[in-house]
N, C-alpha and C positions, 0 to 999 in steps of 0.2 A: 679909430673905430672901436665903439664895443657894444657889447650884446650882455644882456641881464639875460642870468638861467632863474628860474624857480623850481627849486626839486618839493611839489607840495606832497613828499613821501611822509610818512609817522617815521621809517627807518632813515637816517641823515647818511647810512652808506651804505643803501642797498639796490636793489635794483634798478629805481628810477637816477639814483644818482650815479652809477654806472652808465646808465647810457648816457644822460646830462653828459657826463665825462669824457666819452667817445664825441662827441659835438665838440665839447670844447677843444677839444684835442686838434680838432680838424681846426675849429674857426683861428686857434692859434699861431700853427703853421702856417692861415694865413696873413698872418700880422697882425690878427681882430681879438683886444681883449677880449675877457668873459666876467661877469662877479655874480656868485653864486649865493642865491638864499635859500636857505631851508628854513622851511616852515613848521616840519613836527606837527607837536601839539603846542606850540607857543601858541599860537591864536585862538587857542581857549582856556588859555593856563594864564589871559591876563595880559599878553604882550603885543596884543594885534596893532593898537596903536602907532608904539613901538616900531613896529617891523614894516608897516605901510611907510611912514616917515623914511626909513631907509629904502625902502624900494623905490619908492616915488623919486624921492630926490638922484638913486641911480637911474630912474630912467630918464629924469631930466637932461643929463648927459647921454644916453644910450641912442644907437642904432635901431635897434631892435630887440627884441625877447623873443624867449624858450619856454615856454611853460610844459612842465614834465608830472606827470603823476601815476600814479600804480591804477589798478580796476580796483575800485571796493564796490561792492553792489554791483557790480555793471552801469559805474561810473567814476569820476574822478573822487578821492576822499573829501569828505564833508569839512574838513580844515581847509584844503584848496576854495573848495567852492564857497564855502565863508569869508573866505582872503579876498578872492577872484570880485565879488559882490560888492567888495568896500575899495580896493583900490581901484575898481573900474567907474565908481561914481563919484572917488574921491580924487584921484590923478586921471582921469580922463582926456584933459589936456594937453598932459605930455605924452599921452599915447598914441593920440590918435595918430592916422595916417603911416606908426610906425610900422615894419614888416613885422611879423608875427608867425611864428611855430609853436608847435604842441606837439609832445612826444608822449610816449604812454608805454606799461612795462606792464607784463601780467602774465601768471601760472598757464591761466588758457583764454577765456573768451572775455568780452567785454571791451577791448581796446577801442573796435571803432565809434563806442556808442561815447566812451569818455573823451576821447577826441573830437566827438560833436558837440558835447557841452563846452571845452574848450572852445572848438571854434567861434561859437556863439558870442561870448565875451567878446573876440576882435573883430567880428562881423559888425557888430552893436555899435561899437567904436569906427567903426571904417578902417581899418587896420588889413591892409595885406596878408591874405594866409599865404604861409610859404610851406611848399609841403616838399621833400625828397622824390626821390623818380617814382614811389609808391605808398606804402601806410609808412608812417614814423613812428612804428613798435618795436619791442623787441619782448619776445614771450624766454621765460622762466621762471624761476621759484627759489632765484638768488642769484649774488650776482656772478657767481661764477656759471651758473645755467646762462646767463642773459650773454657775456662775452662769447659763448657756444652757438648760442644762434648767428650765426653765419649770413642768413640772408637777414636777420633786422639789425646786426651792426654794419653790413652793407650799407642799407638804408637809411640809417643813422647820420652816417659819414659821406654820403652823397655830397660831389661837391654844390650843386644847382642850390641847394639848402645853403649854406654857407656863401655862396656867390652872392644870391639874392640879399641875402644880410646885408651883404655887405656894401652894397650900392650906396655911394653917395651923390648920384646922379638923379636919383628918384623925389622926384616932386609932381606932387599932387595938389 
């Protein structure tokens, strides 16, 4: 079993990739790879191509995905959402039908609206949203703020989140 993370954060170990982290943690203990991409600003510095090519072909083999990103605007960052545009028209295929989460990290407000553009992406696709017992946020302003939140690394590490991944019984 494995699962693709996307941390589409500009910071490659900061918040969004702490909680990514806290998942992975969980999905490992229970026997479910993880491989992790970050995104940055590579996909406007020239390397989008690049980096679809490797995602796509991990999700060839993948269970399912994570798609992770911080509030910029009071939505996911504009590199996610550039990414998110071309591997959902260009590996669509190997998406579809796959289970699907979205997790989101931020100072204060804005999480639920960037997790609806997220969902959109796997809605569009027909992809399973798997959500935790409640929002799959975790609110600070680093990542040591974000490990402090209490109730969103709760929810993070839900097992139902990681269960559902990991179904290999699900057919659609």
């Amino acid at each position: 079993m494995k699962v693709v993370l996307i941390n589409g954060s500009r910071k490659e170990e900061g918040c969004t990739y702490t909680s990514l982290m806290e998942i992975s943690k969980v999905l490992k203990s229970e026997g479910i790879d993880t491989e992790l991409f970050f995104l940055g600003v590579k996909v406007i510095d020239g390397h989008m191509s690049e980096l679809l090519e490797k995602v796509e072909e991990a999700m060839k083999e993948a269970d399912g995905i994570i798609i992770g990103s911080p509030v910029y605007f009071a939505s996911p960052t504009g590199e996610l959402i550039s990414f998110l545009d071309r591997l959902f028209m260009k590996a669509n295929a190997c998406l579809k039908f796959k289970p699907a989460a979205a997790i989101t990290s931020a100072r204060r407000a804005g999480t639920t609206a960037t997790l609806d553009v997220i969902h959109k992406y796997f809605l569009y696709n027909q992809m399973p949203i798997v959500s935790s017992r409640y929002w799959s946020m975790a609110f600070g302003n680093s990542p040591e703020e974000i490990v402090q939140d209490k109730e969103g690394m709760q929810n993070l590490s839900h097992k139902p989140l990681q269960t559902y991944l990991a179904l290999d019984t699900l057919s659609l």
